[in-house]
C-alpha positions in Angstrom: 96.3 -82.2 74.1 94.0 -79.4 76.0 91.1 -80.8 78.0 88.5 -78.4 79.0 86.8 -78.9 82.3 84.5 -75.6 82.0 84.6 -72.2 81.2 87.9 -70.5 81.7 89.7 -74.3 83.1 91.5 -76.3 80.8 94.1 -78.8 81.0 97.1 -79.6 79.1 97.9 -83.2 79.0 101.0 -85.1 77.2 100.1 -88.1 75.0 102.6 -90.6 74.9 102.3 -93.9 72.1 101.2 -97.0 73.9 104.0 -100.3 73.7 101.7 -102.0 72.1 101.2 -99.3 69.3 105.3 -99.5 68.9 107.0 -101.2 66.4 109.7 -103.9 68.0 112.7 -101.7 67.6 110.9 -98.8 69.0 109.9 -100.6 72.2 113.7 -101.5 72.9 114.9 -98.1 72.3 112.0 -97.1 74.9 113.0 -99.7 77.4 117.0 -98.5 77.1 115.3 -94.9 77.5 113.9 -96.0 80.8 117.2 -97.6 81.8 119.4 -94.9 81.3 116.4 -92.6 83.1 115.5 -94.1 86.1 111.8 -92.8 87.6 113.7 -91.1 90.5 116.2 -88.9 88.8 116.2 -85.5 89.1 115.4 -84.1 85.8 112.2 -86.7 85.7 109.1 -86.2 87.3 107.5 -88.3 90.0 104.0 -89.2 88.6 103.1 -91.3 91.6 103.8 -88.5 94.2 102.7 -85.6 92.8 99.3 -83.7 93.1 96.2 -84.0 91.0 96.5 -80.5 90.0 100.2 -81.1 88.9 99.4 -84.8 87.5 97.8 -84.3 84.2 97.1 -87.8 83.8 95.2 -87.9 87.2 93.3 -84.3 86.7 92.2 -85.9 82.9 90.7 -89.0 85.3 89.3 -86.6 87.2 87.7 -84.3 84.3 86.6 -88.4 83.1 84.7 -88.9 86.2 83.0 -85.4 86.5 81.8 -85.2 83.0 80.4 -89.3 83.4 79.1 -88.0 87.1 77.0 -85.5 85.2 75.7 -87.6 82.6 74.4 -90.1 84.8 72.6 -87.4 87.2 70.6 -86.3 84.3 69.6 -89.9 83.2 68.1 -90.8 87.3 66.5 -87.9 87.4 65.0 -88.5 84.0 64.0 -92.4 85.1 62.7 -90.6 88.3 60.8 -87.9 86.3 59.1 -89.5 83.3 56.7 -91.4 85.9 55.4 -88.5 87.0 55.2 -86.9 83.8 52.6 -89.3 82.3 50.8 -89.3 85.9 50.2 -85.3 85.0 49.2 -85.8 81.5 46.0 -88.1 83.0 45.0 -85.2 84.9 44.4 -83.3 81.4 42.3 -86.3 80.0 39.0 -84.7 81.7 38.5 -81.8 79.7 39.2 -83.7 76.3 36.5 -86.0 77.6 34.0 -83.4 78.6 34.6 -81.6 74.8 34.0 -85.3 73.2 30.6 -85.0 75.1 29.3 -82.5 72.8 27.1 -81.2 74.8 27.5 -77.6 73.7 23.5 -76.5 74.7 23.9 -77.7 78.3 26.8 -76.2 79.1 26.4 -73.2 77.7 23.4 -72.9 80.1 25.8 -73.7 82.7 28.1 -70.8 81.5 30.6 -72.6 79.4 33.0 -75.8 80.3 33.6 -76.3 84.1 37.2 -75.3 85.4 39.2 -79.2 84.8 43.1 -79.4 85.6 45.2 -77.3 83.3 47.0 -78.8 80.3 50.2 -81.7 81.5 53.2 -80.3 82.5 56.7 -80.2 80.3 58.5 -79.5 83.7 58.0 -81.0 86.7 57.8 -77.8 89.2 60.0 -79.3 91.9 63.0 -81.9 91.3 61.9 -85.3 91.1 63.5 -87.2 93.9 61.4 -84.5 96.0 58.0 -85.2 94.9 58.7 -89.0 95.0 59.3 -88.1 99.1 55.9 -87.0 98.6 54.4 -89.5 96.4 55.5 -92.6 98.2 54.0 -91.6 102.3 51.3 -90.1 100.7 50.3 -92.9 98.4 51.0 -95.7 101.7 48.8 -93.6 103.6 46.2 -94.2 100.6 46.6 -97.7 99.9 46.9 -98.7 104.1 43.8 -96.5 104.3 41.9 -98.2 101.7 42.8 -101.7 102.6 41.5 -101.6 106.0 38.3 -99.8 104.3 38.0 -102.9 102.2 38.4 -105.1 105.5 36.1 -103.3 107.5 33.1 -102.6 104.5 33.3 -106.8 104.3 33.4 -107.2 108.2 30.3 -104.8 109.1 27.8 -106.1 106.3 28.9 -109.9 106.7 28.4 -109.3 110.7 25.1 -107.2 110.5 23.5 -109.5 107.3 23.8 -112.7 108.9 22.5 -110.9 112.6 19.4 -108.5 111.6 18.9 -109.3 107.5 19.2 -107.1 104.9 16.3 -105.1 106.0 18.1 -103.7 108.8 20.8 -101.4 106.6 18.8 -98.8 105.2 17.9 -97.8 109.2 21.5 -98.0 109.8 22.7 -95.6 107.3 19.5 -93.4 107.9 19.4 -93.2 111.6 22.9 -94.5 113.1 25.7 -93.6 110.3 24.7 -90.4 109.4 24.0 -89.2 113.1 27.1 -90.6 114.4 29.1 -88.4 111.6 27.6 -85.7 112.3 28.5 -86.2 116.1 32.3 -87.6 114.9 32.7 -84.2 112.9 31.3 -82.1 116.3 34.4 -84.3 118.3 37.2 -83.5 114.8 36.1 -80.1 115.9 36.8 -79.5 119.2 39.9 -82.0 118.0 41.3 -79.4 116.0 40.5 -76.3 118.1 42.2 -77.6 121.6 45.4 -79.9 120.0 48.2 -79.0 117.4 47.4 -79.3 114.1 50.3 -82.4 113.6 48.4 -84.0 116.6 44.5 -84.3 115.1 45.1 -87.1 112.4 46.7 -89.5 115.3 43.7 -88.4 118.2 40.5 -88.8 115.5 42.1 -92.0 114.3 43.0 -93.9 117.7 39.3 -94.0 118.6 37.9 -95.8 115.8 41.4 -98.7 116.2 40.1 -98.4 119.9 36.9 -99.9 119.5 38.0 -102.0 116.6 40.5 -103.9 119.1 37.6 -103.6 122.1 34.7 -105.3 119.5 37.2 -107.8 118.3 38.3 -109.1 122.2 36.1 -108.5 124.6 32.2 -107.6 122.7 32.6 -109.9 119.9 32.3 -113.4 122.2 30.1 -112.4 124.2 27.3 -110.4 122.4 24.5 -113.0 122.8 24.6 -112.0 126.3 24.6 -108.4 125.6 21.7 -108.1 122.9 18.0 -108.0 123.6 16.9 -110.8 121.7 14.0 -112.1 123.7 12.4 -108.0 124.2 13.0 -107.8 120.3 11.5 -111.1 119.3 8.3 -110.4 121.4 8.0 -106.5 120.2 8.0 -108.2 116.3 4.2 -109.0 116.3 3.3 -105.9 117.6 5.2 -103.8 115.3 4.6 -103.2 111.7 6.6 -105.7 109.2 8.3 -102.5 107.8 9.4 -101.3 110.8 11.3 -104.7 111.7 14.6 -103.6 110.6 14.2 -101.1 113.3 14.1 -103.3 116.0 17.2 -105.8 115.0 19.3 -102.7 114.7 18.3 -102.2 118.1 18.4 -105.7 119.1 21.8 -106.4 117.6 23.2 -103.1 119.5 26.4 -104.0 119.2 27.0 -104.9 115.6 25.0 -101.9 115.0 27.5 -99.8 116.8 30.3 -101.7 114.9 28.7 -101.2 111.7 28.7 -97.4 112.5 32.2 -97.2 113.5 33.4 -99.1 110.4 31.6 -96.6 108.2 33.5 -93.7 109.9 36.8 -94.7 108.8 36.3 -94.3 105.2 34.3 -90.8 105.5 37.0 -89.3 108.2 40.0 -91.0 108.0 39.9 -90.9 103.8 37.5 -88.1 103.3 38.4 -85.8 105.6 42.0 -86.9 107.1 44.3 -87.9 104.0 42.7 -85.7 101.7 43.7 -82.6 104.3 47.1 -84.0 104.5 47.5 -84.3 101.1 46.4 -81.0 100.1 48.6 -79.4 102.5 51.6 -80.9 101.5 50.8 -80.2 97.4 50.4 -77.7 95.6 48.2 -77.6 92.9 50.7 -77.9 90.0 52.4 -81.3 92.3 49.1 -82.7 92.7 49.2 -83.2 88.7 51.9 -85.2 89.1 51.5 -86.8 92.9 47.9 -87.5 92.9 47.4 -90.2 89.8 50.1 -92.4 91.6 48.2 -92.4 94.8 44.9 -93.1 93.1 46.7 -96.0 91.2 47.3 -97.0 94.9 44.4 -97.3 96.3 43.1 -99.0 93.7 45.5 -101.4 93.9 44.5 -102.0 97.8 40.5 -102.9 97.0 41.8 -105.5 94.9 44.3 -106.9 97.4 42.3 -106.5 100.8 39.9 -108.4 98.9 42.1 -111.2 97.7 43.7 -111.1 101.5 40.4 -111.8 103.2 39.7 -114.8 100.6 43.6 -116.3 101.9 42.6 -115.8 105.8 39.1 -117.4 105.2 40.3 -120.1 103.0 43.4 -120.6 105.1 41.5 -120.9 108.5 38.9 -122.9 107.7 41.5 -126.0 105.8 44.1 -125.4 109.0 41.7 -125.3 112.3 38.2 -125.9 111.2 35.0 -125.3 112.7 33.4 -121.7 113.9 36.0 -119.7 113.0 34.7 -116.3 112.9 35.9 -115.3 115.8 39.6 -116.5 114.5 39.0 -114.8 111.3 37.8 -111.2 113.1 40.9 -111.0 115.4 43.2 -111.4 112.3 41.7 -109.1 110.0 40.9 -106.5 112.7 44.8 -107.0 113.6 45.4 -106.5 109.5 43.5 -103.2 110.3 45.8 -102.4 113.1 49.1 -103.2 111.0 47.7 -101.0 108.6 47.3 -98.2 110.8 50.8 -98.5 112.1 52.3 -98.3 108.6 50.2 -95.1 108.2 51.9 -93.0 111.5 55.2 -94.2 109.9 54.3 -92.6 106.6 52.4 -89.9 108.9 55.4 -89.0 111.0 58.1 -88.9 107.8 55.7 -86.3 106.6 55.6 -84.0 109.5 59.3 -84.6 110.6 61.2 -84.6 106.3 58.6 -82.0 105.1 56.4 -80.0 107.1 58.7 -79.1 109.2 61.4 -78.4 107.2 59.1 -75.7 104.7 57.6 -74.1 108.0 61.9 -73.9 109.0 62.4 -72.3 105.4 59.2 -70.0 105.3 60.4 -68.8 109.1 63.9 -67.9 107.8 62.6 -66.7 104.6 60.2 -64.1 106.9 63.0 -63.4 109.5 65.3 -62.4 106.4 62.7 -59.9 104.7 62.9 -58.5 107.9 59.7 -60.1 109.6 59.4 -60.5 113.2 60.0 -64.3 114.6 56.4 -64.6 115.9 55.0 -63.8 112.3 57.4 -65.5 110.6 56.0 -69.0 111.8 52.9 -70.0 108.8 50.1 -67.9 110.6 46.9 -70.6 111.3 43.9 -70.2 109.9 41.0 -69.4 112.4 39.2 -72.4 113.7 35.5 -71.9 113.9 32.9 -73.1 115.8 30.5 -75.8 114.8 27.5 -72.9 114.8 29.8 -71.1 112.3 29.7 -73.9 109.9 26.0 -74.2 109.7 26.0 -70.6 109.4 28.4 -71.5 106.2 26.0 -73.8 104.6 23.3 -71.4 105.5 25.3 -68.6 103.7 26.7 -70.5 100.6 24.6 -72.2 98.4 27.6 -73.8 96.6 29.0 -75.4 99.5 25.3 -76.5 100.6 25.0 -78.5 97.6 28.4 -79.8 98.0 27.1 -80.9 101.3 24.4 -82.1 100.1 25.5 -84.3 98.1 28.1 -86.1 100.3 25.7 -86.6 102.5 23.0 -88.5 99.9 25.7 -90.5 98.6 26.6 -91.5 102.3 23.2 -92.7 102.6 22.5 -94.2 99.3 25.9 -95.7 99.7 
Protein backbone atom coordinates (compact mmCIF):
# COMPACT_ATOMS: atom_id res chain seq x y z
CA UNK A 1 0.00 0.00 0.00
CA UNK A 2 1.47 3.73 -0.70
CA UNK A 3 1.18 6.16 2.22
CA UNK A 4 1.71 9.74 1.44
CA UNK A 5 3.40 11.88 4.03
CA UNK A 6 3.39 15.24 1.76
CA UNK A 7 4.04 16.41 -1.46
CA UNK A 8 6.65 14.53 -3.41
CA UNK A 9 7.13 11.67 -0.05
CA UNK A 10 5.41 8.61 -0.12
CA UNK A 11 5.84 5.29 1.38
CA UNK A 12 5.34 1.94 0.26
CA UNK A 13 4.26 -0.43 2.93
CA UNK A 14 3.58 -4.38 2.75
CA UNK A 15 0.18 -5.59 4.30
CA UNK A 16 0.37 -8.86 5.60
CA UNK A 17 -3.29 -10.86 6.83
CA UNK A 18 -3.50 -10.84 10.65
CA UNK A 19 -3.69 -14.76 12.50
CA UNK A 20 -6.64 -13.91 13.58
CA UNK A 21 -8.09 -13.12 10.07
CA UNK A 22 -6.60 -16.77 8.95
CA UNK A 23 -8.50 -19.67 8.65
CA UNK A 24 -6.97 -22.74 10.96
CA UNK A 25 -5.11 -24.50 8.21
CA UNK A 26 -3.65 -21.24 7.02
CA UNK A 27 -2.22 -20.28 10.49
CA UNK A 28 -0.30 -23.76 10.57
CA UNK A 29 1.08 -23.39 7.20
CA UNK A 30 2.20 -19.78 8.45
CA UNK A 31 3.67 -21.09 11.70
CA UNK A 32 5.73 -24.06 9.52
CA UNK A 33 6.66 -20.89 7.30
CA UNK A 34 8.18 -19.24 10.24
CA UNK A 35 9.96 -22.44 11.25
CA UNK A 36 11.50 -23.29 8.24
CA UNK A 37 12.49 -19.29 8.04
CA UNK A 38 13.95 -18.25 11.05
CA UNK A 39 13.96 -14.18 11.73
CA UNK A 40 17.78 -14.23 11.37
CA UNK A 41 18.38 -15.79 8.11
CA UNK A 42 19.92 -14.27 5.46
CA UNK A 43 17.41 -13.89 2.81
CA UNK A 44 14.89 -12.34 5.67
CA UNK A 45 14.98 -8.95 6.93
CA UNK A 46 15.57 -7.80 10.46
CA UNK A 47 12.50 -5.60 11.35
CA UNK A 48 13.69 -4.93 14.81
CA UNK A 49 17.17 -3.59 13.79
CA UNK A 50 16.68 -1.80 10.98
CA UNK A 51 16.09 2.05 10.44
CA UNK A 52 12.85 4.02 10.34
CA UNK A 53 13.44 4.97 6.92
CA UNK A 54 14.08 1.32 5.84
CA UNK A 55 11.14 -0.03 8.34
CA UNK A 56 7.96 0.63 6.63
CA UNK A 57 6.02 -0.45 9.43
CA UNK A 58 7.84 2.05 11.78
CA UNK A 59 7.96 5.09 9.11
CA UNK A 60 3.81 4.34 8.63
CA UNK A 61 3.79 4.84 12.77
CA UNK A 62 5.59 7.64 12.19
CA UNK A 63 3.37 9.23 9.24
CA UNK A 64 0.36 8.06 12.15
CA UNK A 65 1.81 10.25 14.66
CA UNK A 66 2.67 13.35 12.42
CA UNK A 67 -0.68 13.49 10.70
CA UNK A 68 -2.52 12.95 14.61
CA UNK A 69 0.35 15.75 15.86
CA UNK A 70 -1.27 18.06 13.37
CA UNK A 71 -4.66 17.47 14.07
CA UNK A 72 -4.49 18.16 17.56
CA UNK A 73 -2.34 21.56 17.10
CA UNK A 74 -5.15 22.88 15.14
CA UNK A 75 -7.94 21.85 17.76
CA UNK A 76 -5.69 23.83 21.04
CA UNK A 77 -5.23 26.50 19.13
CA UNK A 78 -8.80 26.59 18.21
CA UNK A 79 -9.87 26.08 22.20
CA UNK A 80 -7.25 28.82 22.78
CA UNK A 81 -8.72 31.08 19.94
CA UNK A 82 -12.55 30.99 20.16
CA UNK A 83 -12.25 32.93 23.67
CA UNK A 84 -10.81 35.62 22.20
CA UNK A 85 -12.89 35.64 19.25
CA UNK A 86 -16.24 36.36 21.11
CA UNK A 87 -14.18 38.82 23.42
CA UNK A 88 -13.59 40.88 19.89
CA UNK A 89 -17.12 40.56 18.68
CA UNK A 90 -18.20 42.68 22.15
CA UNK A 91 -16.07 45.34 21.06
CA UNK A 92 -18.43 45.72 17.85
CA UNK A 93 -21.67 45.76 20.08
CA UNK A 94 -21.26 49.80 20.47
CA UNK A 95 -21.93 50.98 17.23
CA UNK A 96 -25.09 48.58 16.81
CA UNK A 97 -26.09 50.23 20.00
CA UNK A 98 -25.47 53.76 19.07
CA UNK A 99 -27.59 53.01 15.45
CA UNK A 100 -30.53 51.40 17.72
CA UNK A 101 -30.46 54.96 19.36
CA UNK A 102 -32.03 56.57 16.46
CA UNK A 103 -30.89 59.57 17.00
CA UNK A 104 -30.30 60.49 13.42
CA UNK A 105 -30.87 64.73 14.04
CA UNK A 106 -28.28 64.81 16.82
CA UNK A 107 -25.74 63.24 15.33
CA UNK A 108 -25.91 64.46 12.23
CA UNK A 109 -25.20 67.92 14.05
CA UNK A 110 -22.30 66.22 15.39
CA UNK A 111 -21.11 65.19 11.82
CA UNK A 112 -22.41 61.70 11.61
CA UNK A 113 -21.74 58.50 14.09
CA UNK A 114 -18.60 58.75 16.24
CA UNK A 115 -15.51 56.53 15.23
CA UNK A 116 -16.59 52.94 17.62
CA UNK A 117 -14.25 49.73 17.21
CA UNK A 118 -14.22 48.24 13.73
CA UNK A 119 -16.45 45.18 12.93
CA UNK A 120 -15.04 41.54 15.10
CA UNK A 121 -12.40 39.84 13.71
CA UNK A 122 -12.54 36.35 11.59
CA UNK A 123 -8.74 36.09 12.38
CA UNK A 124 -7.04 36.64 15.25
CA UNK A 125 -3.92 38.92 14.09
CA UNK A 126 -1.30 37.17 16.14
CA UNK A 127 -1.37 33.24 17.20
CA UNK A 128 -3.38 32.67 20.16
CA UNK A 129 -1.09 31.17 22.78
CA UNK A 130 0.69 34.80 22.17
CA UNK A 131 -2.10 37.10 23.02
CA UNK A 132 -3.05 34.79 25.97
CA UNK A 133 0.76 35.80 27.29
CA UNK A 134 -0.68 39.13 26.97
CA UNK A 135 -4.13 38.62 28.28
CA UNK A 136 -3.33 36.86 31.42
CA UNK A 137 -0.40 39.66 33.18
CA UNK A 138 -2.33 42.14 31.77
CA UNK A 139 -5.68 41.12 33.10
CA UNK A 140 -3.79 40.28 36.87
CA UNK A 141 -2.49 43.57 36.75
CA UNK A 142 -6.32 44.70 36.36
CA UNK A 143 -7.98 42.59 38.72
CA UNK A 144 -4.90 43.06 41.66
CA UNK A 145 -5.31 46.69 40.77
CA UNK A 146 -8.91 46.89 41.22
CA UNK A 147 -9.07 44.80 44.37
CA UNK A 148 -6.88 46.93 46.35
CA UNK A 149 -9.04 49.99 44.82
CA UNK A 150 -12.10 48.22 46.29
CA UNK A 151 -10.07 47.83 49.73
CA UNK A 152 -8.78 51.15 49.89
CA UNK A 153 -12.36 53.22 48.55
CA UNK A 154 -13.98 51.11 51.77
CA UNK A 155 -10.99 51.92 54.09
CA UNK A 156 -10.75 55.82 53.44
CA UNK A 157 -14.66 56.64 53.68
CA UNK A 158 -15.29 54.15 56.71
CA UNK A 159 -12.09 55.93 58.39
CA UNK A 160 -12.93 59.59 57.44
CA UNK A 161 -17.08 59.03 58.01
CA UNK A 162 -16.92 57.83 61.38
CA UNK A 163 -13.85 60.74 62.24
CA UNK A 164 -15.14 64.20 60.48
CA UNK A 165 -18.98 63.15 59.10
CA UNK A 166 -20.12 63.09 55.93
CA UNK A 167 -19.84 66.80 55.62
CA UNK A 168 -16.18 66.64 55.48
CA UNK A 169 -15.82 64.74 51.77
CA UNK A 170 -16.97 67.18 49.41
CA UNK A 171 -13.74 69.58 50.93
CA UNK A 172 -11.70 66.57 50.47
CA UNK A 173 -12.28 65.91 46.96
CA UNK A 174 -12.44 69.75 46.30
CA UNK A 175 -9.38 70.97 48.03
CA UNK A 176 -7.05 67.81 49.06
CA UNK A 177 -7.71 65.07 46.08
CA UNK A 178 -7.67 67.12 43.33
CA UNK A 179 -4.60 69.29 44.50
CA UNK A 180 -2.64 66.42 45.52
CA UNK A 181 -3.13 64.84 41.75
CA UNK A 182 -2.29 67.58 40.27
CA UNK A 183 1.02 67.63 42.50
CA UNK A 184 1.32 63.44 42.01
CA UNK A 185 1.16 64.07 38.06
CA UNK A 186 4.03 67.08 38.49
CA UNK A 187 6.23 64.03 40.57
CA UNK A 188 4.98 61.05 37.41
CA UNK A 189 6.62 63.84 35.48
CA UNK A 190 9.87 64.35 36.59
CA UNK A 191 9.37 60.35 37.14
CA UNK A 192 9.42 59.66 33.69
CA UNK A 193 11.94 62.41 32.45
CA UNK A 194 14.95 61.30 34.94
CA UNK A 195 14.40 57.11 35.10
CA UNK A 196 13.89 54.40 32.37
CA UNK A 197 10.69 54.03 31.02
CA UNK A 198 10.49 50.00 32.56
CA UNK A 199 11.43 51.73 35.94
CA UNK A 200 8.36 54.58 36.34
CA UNK A 201 5.31 52.07 37.05
CA UNK A 202 7.48 50.38 40.12
CA UNK A 203 8.91 54.25 41.52
CA UNK A 204 5.05 56.06 41.24
CA UNK A 205 3.66 52.93 42.71
CA UNK A 206 6.14 52.30 45.88
CA UNK A 207 5.08 55.66 47.40
CA UNK A 208 1.53 55.25 47.74
CA UNK A 209 2.33 51.10 49.41
CA UNK A 210 4.77 53.36 51.45
CA UNK A 211 2.46 55.32 53.22
CA UNK A 212 -0.14 52.65 53.19
CA UNK A 213 2.25 50.36 55.39
CA UNK A 214 3.52 53.78 57.42
CA UNK A 215 -0.58 54.75 58.15
CA UNK A 216 -1.38 51.20 58.94
CA UNK A 217 1.81 50.78 61.77
CA UNK A 218 2.93 53.56 63.06
CA UNK A 219 -0.02 56.77 62.38
CA UNK A 220 -2.97 54.61 62.61
CA UNK A 221 -2.61 54.01 66.77
CA UNK A 222 -1.59 56.83 67.56
CA UNK A 223 -3.66 59.62 65.72
CA UNK A 224 -5.53 60.90 68.79
CA UNK A 225 -2.30 62.24 69.74
CA UNK A 226 -1.47 63.66 66.46
CA UNK A 227 -4.90 65.55 65.53
CA UNK A 228 -6.04 68.95 66.73
CA UNK A 229 -9.13 68.08 68.35
CA UNK A 230 -9.35 70.54 71.18
CA UNK A 231 -8.13 73.83 68.47
CA UNK A 232 -10.84 72.36 66.10
CA UNK A 233 -13.68 71.88 68.67
CA UNK A 234 -13.17 75.52 69.99
CA UNK A 235 -12.76 77.13 66.27
CA UNK A 236 -16.49 75.32 65.58
CA UNK A 237 -18.61 78.24 67.21
CA UNK A 238 -16.78 80.76 65.61
CA UNK A 239 -16.98 79.38 62.23
CA UNK A 240 -19.96 79.17 60.02
CA UNK A 241 -21.88 75.67 60.19
CA UNK A 242 -21.07 75.24 56.47
CA UNK A 243 -17.69 75.70 56.75
CA UNK A 244 -17.40 72.84 59.56
CA UNK A 245 -16.31 70.20 57.23
CA UNK A 246 -13.46 72.36 56.70
CA UNK A 247 -12.12 72.22 59.98
CA UNK A 248 -12.48 68.20 60.67
CA UNK A 249 -10.55 67.72 57.49
CA UNK A 250 -8.04 69.72 59.10
CA UNK A 251 -8.58 68.39 62.49
CA UNK A 252 -8.47 64.73 61.33
CA UNK A 253 -5.06 65.54 59.26
CA UNK A 254 -4.12 62.31 59.08
CA UNK A 255 -7.12 60.45 57.78
CA UNK A 256 -7.38 63.32 55.53
CA UNK A 257 -3.97 62.61 54.11
CA UNK A 258 -4.96 58.81 53.95
CA UNK A 259 -8.09 59.56 52.26
CA UNK A 260 -5.95 61.46 49.62
CA UNK A 261 -3.53 58.84 49.11
CA UNK A 262 -6.18 56.12 48.72
CA UNK A 263 -7.79 58.14 45.98
CA UNK A 264 -4.49 58.32 44.04
CA UNK A 265 -4.26 54.72 43.45
CA UNK A 266 -7.24 54.35 41.32
CA UNK A 267 -6.54 57.74 39.19
CA UNK A 268 -2.56 56.77 38.71
CA UNK A 269 -1.97 53.46 39.18
CA UNK A 270 -5.38 52.41 36.96
CA UNK A 271 -5.82 55.56 34.98
CA UNK A 272 -2.66 56.48 34.12
CA UNK A 273 -0.22 53.30 34.92
CA UNK A 274 -2.12 50.07 33.46
CA UNK A 275 -3.83 51.74 30.92
CA UNK A 276 -0.09 53.04 29.53
CA UNK A 277 1.13 49.51 29.91
CA UNK A 278 -1.60 48.13 28.22
CA UNK A 279 -1.63 50.20 25.30
CA UNK A 280 1.92 49.70 24.73
CA UNK A 281 1.94 46.26 24.60
CA UNK A 282 -1.45 46.15 22.11
CA UNK A 283 -2.18 47.09 19.23
CA UNK A 284 -5.29 48.24 18.30
CA UNK A 285 -6.55 45.15 16.38
CA UNK A 286 -5.25 42.88 19.92
CA UNK A 287 -7.00 45.16 22.08
CA UNK A 288 -10.28 43.71 20.35
CA UNK A 289 -9.50 40.67 21.56
CA UNK A 290 -7.32 41.33 24.93
CA UNK A 291 -9.24 44.08 26.41
CA UNK A 292 -12.88 42.42 27.11
CA UNK A 293 -11.06 39.69 29.19
CA UNK A 294 -9.41 42.14 31.32
CA UNK A 295 -12.51 44.19 31.86
CA UNK A 296 -14.34 40.88 32.66
CA UNK A 297 -11.50 40.93 35.35
CA UNK A 298 -11.74 43.64 36.99
CA UNK A 299 -15.08 43.30 37.34
CA UNK A 300 -14.69 40.17 38.86
CA UNK A 301 -12.30 41.82 41.59
CA UNK A 302 -15.08 44.66 42.97
CA UNK A 303 -17.17 41.77 43.59
CA UNK A 304 -14.52 39.75 45.40
CA UNK A 305 -12.56 42.61 47.38
CA UNK A 306 -15.94 43.26 48.59
CA UNK A 307 -16.99 39.81 49.60
CA UNK A 308 -13.13 39.55 51.15
CA UNK A 309 -13.57 42.54 53.45
CA UNK A 310 -17.11 41.06 54.65
CA UNK A 311 -14.84 37.42 55.61
CA UNK A 312 -11.92 39.54 57.49
CA UNK A 313 -14.60 41.65 59.43
CA UNK A 314 -16.82 38.86 60.09
CA UNK A 315 -13.92 36.55 60.80
CA UNK A 316 -12.21 39.02 63.33
CA UNK A 317 -14.83 40.08 65.19
CA UNK A 318 -16.27 35.99 66.06
CA UNK A 319 -12.32 34.95 66.56
CA UNK A 320 -10.68 37.91 68.85
CA UNK A 321 -13.46 40.33 69.67
CA UNK A 322 -13.46 43.71 70.76
CA UNK A 323 -11.88 47.01 68.87
CA UNK A 324 -10.63 45.44 66.09
CA UNK A 325 -10.04 48.01 63.68
CA UNK A 326 -6.85 48.27 64.06
CA UNK A 327 -6.59 44.25 63.37
CA UNK A 328 -8.79 44.64 60.48
CA UNK A 329 -6.60 47.75 58.87
CA UNK A 330 -3.21 45.86 59.07
CA UNK A 331 -4.76 42.81 57.15
CA UNK A 332 -6.43 44.48 54.56
CA UNK A 333 -3.67 47.06 53.98
CA UNK A 334 -1.38 43.77 53.92
CA UNK A 335 -4.16 42.39 51.24
CA UNK A 336 -3.10 45.65 49.38
CA UNK A 337 0.50 44.84 49.67
CA UNK A 338 -0.04 41.13 48.36
CA UNK A 339 -1.75 42.59 45.62
CA UNK A 340 0.90 44.79 44.70
CA UNK A 341 3.46 42.06 44.72
CA UNK A 342 1.37 39.85 42.35
CA UNK A 343 1.23 42.98 40.07
CA UNK A 344 5.49 43.44 39.61
CA UNK A 345 5.30 39.58 38.88
CA UNK A 346 2.83 40.20 36.17
CA UNK A 347 4.83 43.64 35.59
CA UNK A 348 8.25 42.02 35.19
CA UNK A 349 6.99 38.87 32.84
CA UNK A 350 5.85 41.82 30.64
CA UNK A 351 9.06 43.69 30.36
CA UNK A 352 11.36 40.59 30.49
CA UNK A 353 8.79 37.80 27.73
CA UNK A 354 7.61 40.82 25.63
CA UNK A 355 8.94 44.12 25.61
CA UNK A 356 12.10 43.21 25.43
CA UNK A 357 11.94 40.59 23.15
CA UNK A 358 9.87 43.10 20.20
CA UNK A 359 12.47 45.99 20.96
CA UNK A 360 15.33 42.67 20.28
CA UNK A 361 13.30 42.01 17.01
CA UNK A 362 12.62 45.71 15.90
CA UNK A 363 16.69 46.26 16.57
CA UNK A 364 17.51 43.32 14.31
CA UNK A 365 14.81 44.08 11.94
CA UNK A 366 16.56 47.89 11.67
CA UNK A 367 20.16 46.57 11.77
CA UNK A 368 19.16 44.16 8.73
CA UNK A 369 17.54 47.10 6.48
CA UNK A 370 20.73 48.40 7.00
CA UNK A 371 20.03 50.91 10.01
CA UNK A 372 22.65 51.94 12.28
CA UNK A 373 22.61 50.12 15.89
CA UNK A 374 21.82 53.41 17.80
CA UNK A 375 18.66 53.97 15.59
CA UNK A 376 17.73 50.69 15.51
CA UNK A 377 16.70 50.65 19.28
CA UNK A 378 12.54 52.01 19.33
CA UNK A 379 13.45 55.84 19.27
CA UNK A 380 11.54 57.55 22.65
CA UNK A 381 9.19 59.91 22.35
CA UNK A 382 10.12 63.42 23.72
CA UNK A 383 9.26 64.04 27.32
CA UNK A 384 7.85 67.38 27.95
CA UNK A 385 7.76 69.61 30.52
CA UNK A 386 4.83 70.16 32.80
CA UNK A 387 4.52 74.02 31.28
CA UNK A 388 4.26 72.19 27.90
CA UNK A 389 1.26 70.32 28.88
CA UNK A 390 -0.69 73.29 30.03
CA UNK A 391 0.38 74.77 26.91
CA UNK A 392 -1.38 71.53 25.37
CA UNK A 393 -4.66 72.03 27.00
CA UNK A 394 -4.33 75.72 26.15
CA UNK A 395 -3.77 74.76 22.50
CA UNK A 396 -6.30 71.87 22.03
CA UNK A 397 -9.69 72.20 22.78
CA UNK A 398 -10.38 68.50 22.35
CA UNK A 399 -8.04 67.35 24.84
CA UNK A 400 -9.26 70.35 27.27
CA UNK A 401 -12.53 68.91 27.33
CA UNK A 402 -11.11 65.55 27.74
CA UNK A 403 -9.56 67.07 30.73
CA UNK A 404 -12.16 68.52 31.78
CA UNK A 405 -14.13 66.01 32.20
CA UNK A 406 -11.79 63.63 34.16
CA UNK A 407 -11.32 66.08 36.38
CA UNK A 408 -15.40 66.72 37.18
CA UNK A 409 -15.97 63.26 37.41
CA UNK A 410 -12.92 63.02 40.02
CA UNK A 411 -14.65 65.48 41.96
CA UNK A 412 -18.20 64.49 41.64
CA UNK A 413 -16.95 60.98 42.21
Amino acid sequence: QLISLGPGRHVSLLLQPSARCLAPGARKQQRSVRQAQPSDAAGSPDWNHMSADENPASSSQAADTSSSSQQQEPQENTMLALPLLIGSSLSHINKQYIKMRRRRKWWSKMGGYPKVPSESMEHLPEPAVQLWQKVVPLGLIFFCASFNLTILQSLKDAIMVTAGGAEALPYLASFCVLPASVAFFVLYGKLVAHLPERAVFYASVVPLLAYYALFATVVYPIAHTLHPLDLMHSLMPAVPAGLHGLLKVAGNWTYSLFFCMAELWGAVVISVLFWSLANEVCTVDEAKAVYPFMAIGANVALVAAGCFIRLVNHTLSTTVGGDTQLLSLRVLIGTVMAMTAAMFASKAFIDSKILAPAAKAAAVAAAADGVAQQKAVKKKKSKGTFAEGIAVLKNSPKIRNLALLVMSYGVGH
